[in-house]
C-alpha positions as CSV (number, residue, x, y, z in Angstrom):
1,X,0.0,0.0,0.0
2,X,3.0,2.3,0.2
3,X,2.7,3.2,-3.6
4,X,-0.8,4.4,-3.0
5,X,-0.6,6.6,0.1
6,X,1.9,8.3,-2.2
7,X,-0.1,9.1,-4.6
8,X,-2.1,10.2,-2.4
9,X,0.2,12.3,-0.5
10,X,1.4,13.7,-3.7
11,X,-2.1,15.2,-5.0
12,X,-2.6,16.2,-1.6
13,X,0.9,18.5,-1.5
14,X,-0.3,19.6,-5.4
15,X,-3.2,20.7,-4.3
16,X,-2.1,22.6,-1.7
17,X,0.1,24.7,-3.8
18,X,3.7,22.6,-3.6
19,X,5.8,23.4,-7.1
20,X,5.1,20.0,-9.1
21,X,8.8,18.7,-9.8
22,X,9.9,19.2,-6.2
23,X,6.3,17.5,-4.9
24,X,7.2,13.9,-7.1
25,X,11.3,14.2,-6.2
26,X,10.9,14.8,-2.6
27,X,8.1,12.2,-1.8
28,X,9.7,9.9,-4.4
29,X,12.7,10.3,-2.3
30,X,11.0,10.1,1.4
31,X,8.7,7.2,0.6
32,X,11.9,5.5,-1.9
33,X,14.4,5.6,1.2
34,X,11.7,4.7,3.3
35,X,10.7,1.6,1.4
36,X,14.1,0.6,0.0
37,X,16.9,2.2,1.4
38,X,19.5,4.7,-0.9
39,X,19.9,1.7,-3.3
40,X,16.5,2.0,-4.6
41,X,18.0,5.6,-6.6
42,X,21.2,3.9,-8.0
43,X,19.5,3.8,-11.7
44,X,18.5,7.3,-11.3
45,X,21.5,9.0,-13.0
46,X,21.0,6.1,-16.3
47,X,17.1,7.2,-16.3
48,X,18.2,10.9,-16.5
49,X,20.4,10.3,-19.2
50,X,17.9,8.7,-21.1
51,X,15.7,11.5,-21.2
52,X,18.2,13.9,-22.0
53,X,19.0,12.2,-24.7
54,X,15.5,10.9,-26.5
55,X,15.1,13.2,-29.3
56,X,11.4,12.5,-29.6
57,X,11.3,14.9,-26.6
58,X,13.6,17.9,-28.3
59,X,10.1,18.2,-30.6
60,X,8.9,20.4,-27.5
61,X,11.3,23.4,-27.2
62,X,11.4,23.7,-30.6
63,X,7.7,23.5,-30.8
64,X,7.1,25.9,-27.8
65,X,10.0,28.7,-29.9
66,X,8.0,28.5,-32.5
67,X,4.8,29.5,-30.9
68,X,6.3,32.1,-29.1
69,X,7.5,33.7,-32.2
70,X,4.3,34.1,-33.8
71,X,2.9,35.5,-31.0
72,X,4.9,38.2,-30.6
73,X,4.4,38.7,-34.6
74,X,0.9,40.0,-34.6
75,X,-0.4,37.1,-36.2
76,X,-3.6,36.6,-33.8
77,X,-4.5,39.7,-34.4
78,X,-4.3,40.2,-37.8
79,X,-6.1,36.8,-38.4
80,X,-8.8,38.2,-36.1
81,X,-9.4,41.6,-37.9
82,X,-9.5,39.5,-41.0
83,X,-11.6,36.8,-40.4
84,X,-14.3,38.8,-38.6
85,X,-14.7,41.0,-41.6
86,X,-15.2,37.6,-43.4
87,X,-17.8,35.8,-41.2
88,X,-19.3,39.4,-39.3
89,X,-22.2,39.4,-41.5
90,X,-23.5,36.0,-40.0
91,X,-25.4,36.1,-36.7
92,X,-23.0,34.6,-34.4
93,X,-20.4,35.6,-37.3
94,X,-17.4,37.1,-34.2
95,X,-17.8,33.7,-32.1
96,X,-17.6,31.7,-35.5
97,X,-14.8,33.5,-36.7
98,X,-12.8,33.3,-33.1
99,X,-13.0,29.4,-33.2
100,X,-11.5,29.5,-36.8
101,X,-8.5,32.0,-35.7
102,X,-8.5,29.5,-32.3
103,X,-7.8,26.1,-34.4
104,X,-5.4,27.9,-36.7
105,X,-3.7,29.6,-33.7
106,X,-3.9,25.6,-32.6
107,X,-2.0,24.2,-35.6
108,X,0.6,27.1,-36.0
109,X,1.5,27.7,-32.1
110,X,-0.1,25.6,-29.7
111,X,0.6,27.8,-27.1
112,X,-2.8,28.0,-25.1
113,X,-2.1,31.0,-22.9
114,X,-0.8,33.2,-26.2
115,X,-3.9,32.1,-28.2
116,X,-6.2,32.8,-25.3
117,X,-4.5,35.6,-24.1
118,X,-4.7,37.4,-27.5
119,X,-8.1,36.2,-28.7
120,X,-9.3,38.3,-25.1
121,X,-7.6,41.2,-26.0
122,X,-8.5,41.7,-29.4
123,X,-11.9,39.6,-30.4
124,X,-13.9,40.1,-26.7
125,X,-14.0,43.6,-27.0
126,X,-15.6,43.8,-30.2
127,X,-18.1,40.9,-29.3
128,X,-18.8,43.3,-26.6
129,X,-19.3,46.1,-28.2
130,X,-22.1,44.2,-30.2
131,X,-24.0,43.4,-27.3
132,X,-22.8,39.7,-27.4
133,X,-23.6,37.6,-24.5
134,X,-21.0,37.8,-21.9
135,X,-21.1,34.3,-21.5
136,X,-20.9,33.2,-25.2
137,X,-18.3,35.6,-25.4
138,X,-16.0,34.3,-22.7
139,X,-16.5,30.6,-23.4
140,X,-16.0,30.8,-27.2
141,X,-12.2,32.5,-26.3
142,X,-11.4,29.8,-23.5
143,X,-12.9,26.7,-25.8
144,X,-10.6,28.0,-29.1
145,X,-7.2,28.5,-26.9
146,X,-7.1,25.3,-25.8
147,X,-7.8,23.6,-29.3
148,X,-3.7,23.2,-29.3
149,X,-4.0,20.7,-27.1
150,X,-6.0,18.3,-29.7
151,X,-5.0,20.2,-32.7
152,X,-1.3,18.8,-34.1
153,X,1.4,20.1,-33.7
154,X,0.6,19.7,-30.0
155,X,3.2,19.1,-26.9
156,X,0.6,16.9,-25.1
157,X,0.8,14.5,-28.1
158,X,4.1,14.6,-28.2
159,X,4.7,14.2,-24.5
160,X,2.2,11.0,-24.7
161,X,3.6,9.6,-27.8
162,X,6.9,9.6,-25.4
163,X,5.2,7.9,-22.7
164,X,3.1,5.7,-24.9
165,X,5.9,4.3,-26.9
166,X,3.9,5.6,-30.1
167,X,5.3,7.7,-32.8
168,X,4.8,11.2,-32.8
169,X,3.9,11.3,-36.4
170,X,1.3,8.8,-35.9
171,X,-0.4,10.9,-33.1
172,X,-0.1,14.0,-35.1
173,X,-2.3,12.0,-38.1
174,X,-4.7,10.1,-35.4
175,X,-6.0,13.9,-34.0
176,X,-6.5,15.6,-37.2
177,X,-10.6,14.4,-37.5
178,X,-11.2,14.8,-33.9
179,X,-9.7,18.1,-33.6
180,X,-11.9,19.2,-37.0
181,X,-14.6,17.8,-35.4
182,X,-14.5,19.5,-32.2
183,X,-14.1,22.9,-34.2
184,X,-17.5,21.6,-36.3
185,X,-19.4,20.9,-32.9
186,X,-18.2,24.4,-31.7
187,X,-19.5,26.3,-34.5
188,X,-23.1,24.3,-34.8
189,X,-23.1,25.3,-31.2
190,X,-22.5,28.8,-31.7
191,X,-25.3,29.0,-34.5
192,X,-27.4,27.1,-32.4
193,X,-27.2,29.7,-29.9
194,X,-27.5,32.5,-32.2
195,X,-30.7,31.3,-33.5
196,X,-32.5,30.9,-30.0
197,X,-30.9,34.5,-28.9
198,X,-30.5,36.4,-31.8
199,X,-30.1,39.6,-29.6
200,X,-27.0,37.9,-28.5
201,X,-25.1,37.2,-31.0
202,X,-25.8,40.1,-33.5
203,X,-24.2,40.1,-36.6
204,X,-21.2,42.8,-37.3
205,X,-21.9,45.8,-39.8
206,X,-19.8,45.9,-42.8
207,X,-16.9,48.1,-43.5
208,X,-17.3,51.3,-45.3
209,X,-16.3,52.0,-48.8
210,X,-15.0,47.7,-48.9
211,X,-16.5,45.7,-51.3
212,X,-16.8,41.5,-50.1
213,X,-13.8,40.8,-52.9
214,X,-12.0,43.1,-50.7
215,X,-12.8,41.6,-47.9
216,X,-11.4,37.8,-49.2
217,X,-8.5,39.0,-50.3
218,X,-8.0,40.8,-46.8
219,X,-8.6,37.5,-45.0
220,X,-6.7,35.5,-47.7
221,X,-3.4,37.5,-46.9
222,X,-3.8,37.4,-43.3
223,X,-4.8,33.3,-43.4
224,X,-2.1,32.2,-46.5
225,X,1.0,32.4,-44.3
226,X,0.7,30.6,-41.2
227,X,-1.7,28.1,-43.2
228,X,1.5,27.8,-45.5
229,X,3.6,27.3,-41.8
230,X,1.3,24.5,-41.0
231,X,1.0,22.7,-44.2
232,X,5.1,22.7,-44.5
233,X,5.6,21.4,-40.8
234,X,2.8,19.0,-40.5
235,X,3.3,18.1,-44.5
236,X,6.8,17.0,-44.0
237,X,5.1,14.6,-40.9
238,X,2.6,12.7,-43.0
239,X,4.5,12.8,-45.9
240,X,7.3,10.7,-44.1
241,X,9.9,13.6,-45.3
242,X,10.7,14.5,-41.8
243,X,11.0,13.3,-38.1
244,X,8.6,15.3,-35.7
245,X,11.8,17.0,-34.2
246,X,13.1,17.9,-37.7
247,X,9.9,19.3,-38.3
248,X,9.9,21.1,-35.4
249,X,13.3,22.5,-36.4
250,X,11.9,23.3,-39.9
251,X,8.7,25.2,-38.2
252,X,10.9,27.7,-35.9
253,X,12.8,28.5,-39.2
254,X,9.5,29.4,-40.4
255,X,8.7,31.2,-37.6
256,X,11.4,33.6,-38.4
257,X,10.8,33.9,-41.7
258,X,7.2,34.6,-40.9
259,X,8.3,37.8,-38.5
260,X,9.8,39.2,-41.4
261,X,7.4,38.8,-44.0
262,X,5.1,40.7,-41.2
263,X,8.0,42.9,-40.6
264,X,8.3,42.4,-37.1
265,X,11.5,40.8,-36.6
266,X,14.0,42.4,-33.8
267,X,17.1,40.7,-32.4
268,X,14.8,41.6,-29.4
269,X,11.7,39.8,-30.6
270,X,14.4,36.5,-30.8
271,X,15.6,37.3,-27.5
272,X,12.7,36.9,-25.8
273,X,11.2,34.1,-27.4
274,X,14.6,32.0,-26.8
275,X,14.3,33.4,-23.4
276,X,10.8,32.0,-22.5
277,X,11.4,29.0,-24.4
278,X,14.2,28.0,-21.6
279,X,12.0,28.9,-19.0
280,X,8.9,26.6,-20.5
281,X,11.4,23.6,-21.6
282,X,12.9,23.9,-18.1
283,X,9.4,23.6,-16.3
284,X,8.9,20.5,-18.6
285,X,11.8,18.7,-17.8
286,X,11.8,19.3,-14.2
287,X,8.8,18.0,-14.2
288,X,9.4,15.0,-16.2
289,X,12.4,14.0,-14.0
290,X,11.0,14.9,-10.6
291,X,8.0,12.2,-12.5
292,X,10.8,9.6,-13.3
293,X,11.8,9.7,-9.6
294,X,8.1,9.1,-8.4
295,X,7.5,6.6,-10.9
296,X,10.2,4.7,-9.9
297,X,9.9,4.7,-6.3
298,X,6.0,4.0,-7.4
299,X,7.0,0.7,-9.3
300,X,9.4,-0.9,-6.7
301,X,6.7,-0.6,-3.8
302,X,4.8,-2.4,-5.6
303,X,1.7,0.0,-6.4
304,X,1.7,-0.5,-10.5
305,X,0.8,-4.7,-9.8
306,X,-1.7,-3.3,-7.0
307,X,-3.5,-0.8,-9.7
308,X,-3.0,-3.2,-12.4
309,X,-4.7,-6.3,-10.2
310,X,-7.6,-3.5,-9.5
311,X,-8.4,-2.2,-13.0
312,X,-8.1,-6.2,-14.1
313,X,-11.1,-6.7,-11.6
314,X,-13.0,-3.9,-13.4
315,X,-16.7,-4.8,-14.7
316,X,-17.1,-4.5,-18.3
317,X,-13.1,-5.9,-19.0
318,X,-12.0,-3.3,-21.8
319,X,-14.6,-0.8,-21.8
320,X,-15.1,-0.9,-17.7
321,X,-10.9,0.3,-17.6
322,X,-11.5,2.9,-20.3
323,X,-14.7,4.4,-19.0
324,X,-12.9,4.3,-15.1
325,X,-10.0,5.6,-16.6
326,X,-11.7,8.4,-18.5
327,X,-13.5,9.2,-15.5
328,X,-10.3,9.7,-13.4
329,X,-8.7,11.5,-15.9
330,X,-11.5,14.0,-16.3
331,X,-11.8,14.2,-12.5
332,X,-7.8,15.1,-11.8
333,X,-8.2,17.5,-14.7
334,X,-10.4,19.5,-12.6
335,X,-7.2,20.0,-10.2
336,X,-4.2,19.0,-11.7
337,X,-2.0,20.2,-15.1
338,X,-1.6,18.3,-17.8
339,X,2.3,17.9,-17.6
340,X,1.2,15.6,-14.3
341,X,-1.3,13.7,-15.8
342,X,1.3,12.7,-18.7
343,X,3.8,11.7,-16.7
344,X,2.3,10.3,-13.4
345,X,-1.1,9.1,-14.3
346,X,-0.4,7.3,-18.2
347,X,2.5,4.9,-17.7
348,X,0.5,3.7,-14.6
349,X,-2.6,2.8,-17.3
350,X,-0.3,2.2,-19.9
351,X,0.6,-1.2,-19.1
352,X,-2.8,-2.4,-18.2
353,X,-4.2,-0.9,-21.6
354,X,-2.0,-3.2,-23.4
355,X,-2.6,-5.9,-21.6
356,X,-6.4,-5.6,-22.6
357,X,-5.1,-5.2,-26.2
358,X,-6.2,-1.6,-26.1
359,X,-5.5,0.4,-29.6
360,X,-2.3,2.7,-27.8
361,X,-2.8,5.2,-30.8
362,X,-6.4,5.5,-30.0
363,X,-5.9,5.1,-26.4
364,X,-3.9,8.2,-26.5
365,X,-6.0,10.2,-28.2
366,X,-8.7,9.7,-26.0
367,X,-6.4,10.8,-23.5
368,X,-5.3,13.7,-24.8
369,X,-9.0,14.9,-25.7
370,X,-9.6,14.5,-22.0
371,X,-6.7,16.6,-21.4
372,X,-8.0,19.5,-23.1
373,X,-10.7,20.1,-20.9
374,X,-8.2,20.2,-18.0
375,X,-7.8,23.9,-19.3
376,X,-11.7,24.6,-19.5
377,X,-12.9,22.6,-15.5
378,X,-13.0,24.8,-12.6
379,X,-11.6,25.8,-10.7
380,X,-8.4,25.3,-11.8
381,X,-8.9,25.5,-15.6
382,X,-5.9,27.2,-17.2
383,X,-7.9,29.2,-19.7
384,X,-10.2,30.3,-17.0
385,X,-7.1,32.2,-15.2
386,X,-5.6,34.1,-18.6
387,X,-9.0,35.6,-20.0
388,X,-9.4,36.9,-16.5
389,X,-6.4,38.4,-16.6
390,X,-6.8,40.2,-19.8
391,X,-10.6,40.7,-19.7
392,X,-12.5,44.6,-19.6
393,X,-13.6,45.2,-16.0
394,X,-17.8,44.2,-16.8
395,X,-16.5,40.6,-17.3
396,X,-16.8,38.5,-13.7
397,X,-15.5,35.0,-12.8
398,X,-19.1,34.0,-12.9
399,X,-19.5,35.0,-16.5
400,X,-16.5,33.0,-17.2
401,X,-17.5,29.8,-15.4
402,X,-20.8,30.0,-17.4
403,X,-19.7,30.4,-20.8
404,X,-17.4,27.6,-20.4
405,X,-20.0,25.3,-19.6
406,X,-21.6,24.1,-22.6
407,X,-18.6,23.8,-24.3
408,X,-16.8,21.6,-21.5
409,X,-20.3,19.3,-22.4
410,X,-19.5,19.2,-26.0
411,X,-15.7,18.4,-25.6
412,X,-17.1,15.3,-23.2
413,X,-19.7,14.3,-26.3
414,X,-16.9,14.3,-28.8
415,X,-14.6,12.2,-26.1
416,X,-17.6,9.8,-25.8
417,X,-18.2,10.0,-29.7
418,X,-14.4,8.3,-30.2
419,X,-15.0,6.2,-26.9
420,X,-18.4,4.7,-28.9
421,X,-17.3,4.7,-32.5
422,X,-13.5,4.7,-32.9
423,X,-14.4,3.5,-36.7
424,X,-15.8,6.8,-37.4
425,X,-12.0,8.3,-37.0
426,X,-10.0,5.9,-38.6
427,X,-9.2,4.1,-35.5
């Protein structure tokens, strides 16, 4: 039972406000000594080595630089301006047009708190201003920043596919549909709601003296570049042309490039992407090895063969563990990051998924769907904390926590839609 009253003791100290990496190290090393002795540790060094070395894993600064780039190049913005020009004549037309700058946001940066962060700043005022409902308003913002969780190039896939034992690329291909199709069930919602309250999602009044074939071509300019971005780094994926990492590589190149054709490039602008990019990749990897430390002291007490025997006993065999497991995941998503879940929670379900003969490619994506709405649960929902940092004083909490209802519903539908018909997605 010493493997599970650390776990326990472990979600306790993170919920309490204890810095993650240090949480696993030190009750990895309390309860390891405790159980083992100092020997117990004497693989520790190898495991660290391992992990600095697995270039699977170097996907993620590079992915996390080139997100940072583009967000400091004015590209939310401009796709924004663009894009609600294109789709403000349609009730519901600002809240449409967010989700569509949200998913490309998704597949070009993947950085939730920039997309969320600049979708608040730019698009909520203006849904405002036409008398949108606050609550729409809030949750359409929070729903699209976190699409770059499902939405390839993504770090939780690639943190899972390093977990998993399953190749990034494959990942990347496996999230495509459910990623368009979590965009589709965001926009039917948003018309949906449009329809019912049609004084609350009015549509936006056309630009003076600009014609509609204005209008494309506007949107076409601002859309063409970072759609070019993604096709080139997730191209060179499917196409079998590159390794996620070199991809990743290629992607920060284009990142640059990008800068310049907007003309914002600085030595300064490079500076302080690089700069953040350490401080991300550092949080990772702290992470990751204070979770090797925990996972290891976890193993030799013997708590992976006690929740092993347990999920074995489930009800229901295979669908019982994935239902459970889905259920748990959701649950600690309420409390817990993401970086915790991947690296504490999966290799504990991994090896009792295979067991079962459990499709690890679809396995993961179900996981990583679950994930997403980590950033959407109160009260400790990423997405939740940035638009109220950024959002006009009328917004509250309250209007926050509302609007992010329905769409937390629709992200668990379209989980349960690949639970209930993997088929439908390839799988």
């Amino acid at each position: 039972m010493i493997g599970i009253i650390m776990f326990v003791v472990a979600l306790f100290a993170l919920l309490i406000g204890f810095p993650v990496a240090f949480t696993f190290g030190g009750i990895a090393l309390l309860f390891g000594v405790w159980a083992e002795g100092l020997d117990i540790f004497a693989f520790m060094p190898f495991r660290i080595m391992s992990i600095m070395q697995n270039t699977v894993l170097m996907a993620v600064p590079l992915f996390v630089f080139m997100g940072l780039v583009l967000q400091k190049t004015r590209l939310a913005e401009q796709l924004l301006e663009a894009m609600a020009r294109l789709f403000g004549g349609v009730r519901g037309g600002l809240a449409i047009s967010t989700v569509l700058v949200g998913s490309l946001l998704a597949a070009s940066t993947g950085v939730v708190g920039a997309s969320v962060v600049a979708m608040g700043l730019i698009s909520l005022p203006v849904m405002l201003k036409y008398q949108y409902d606050k609550g729409l308003a809030c949750g359409t913002i929070c729903a699209s920043g976190t699409l770059g969780q499902i939405i390839p190039p993504s770090i939780v896939l690639i943190l899972l596919g390093d977990v998993l034992g399953i190749p990034v690329g494959d990942l990347f291909q496996a999230a495509v549909w459910p990623g368009l199709m979590l965009v589709g069930a965001y926009i039917l919602y948003i018309l949906y709601f449009a329809f019912r309250h049609p004084e609350a999602a009015q549509a936006m009044e056309p630009v003076e003296g600009q014609s509609r074939k204005e209008e494309i071509i506007e949107a076409l300019k601002a859309v063409i570049p970072p759609l070019a971005l993604i096709i080139v780094v997730l191209g060179s994926i499917f196409a079998g042309i590159a390794t996620p990492t070199e991809s990743a590589a290629l992607g920060g190149i284009g990142a640059i490039l990008l800068s310049l054709i907007y003309r914002q490039f600085s030595w300064k602008l490079l500076y302080d992407s690089a700069f953040e990019t350490v401080k991300v990749t550092a949080m990772v990897f702290g992470i990751l090895l204070g979770a090797t430390a925990f996972s290891m002291a976890f193993t030799y007490t013997g708590g992976d063969y006690l929740v092993e025997e347990w999920m074995l006993a489930l009800p229901g065999e295979k669908w019982g563990f994935l239902i459970i497991t889905m259920l748990v995941i959701l649950l600690l998503g309420f409390f817990i990051d993401f970086v915790e879940i991947c690296f504490i929670i999966v290799p504990i379900l991994a090896p009792v998924a295979e067991l079962m003969g459990i499709n690890m490619t679809w396995f993961a994506i179900l996981i990583a769907m679950n994930l997403q709405s980590s950033f959407l649960t109160p009260p400790f929902g990423f997405s939740l904390f940035y638009l109220k940092g950024c959002a006009p004083d009328g917004i509250t909490t309250r209007d926050i926590y509302r609007g992010v209802m329905p769409f937390i519903f629709i992200q668990v539908a379209v989980l349960a839609s690949i639970l209930l018909l993997p088929e439908l997605y390839g799988f």
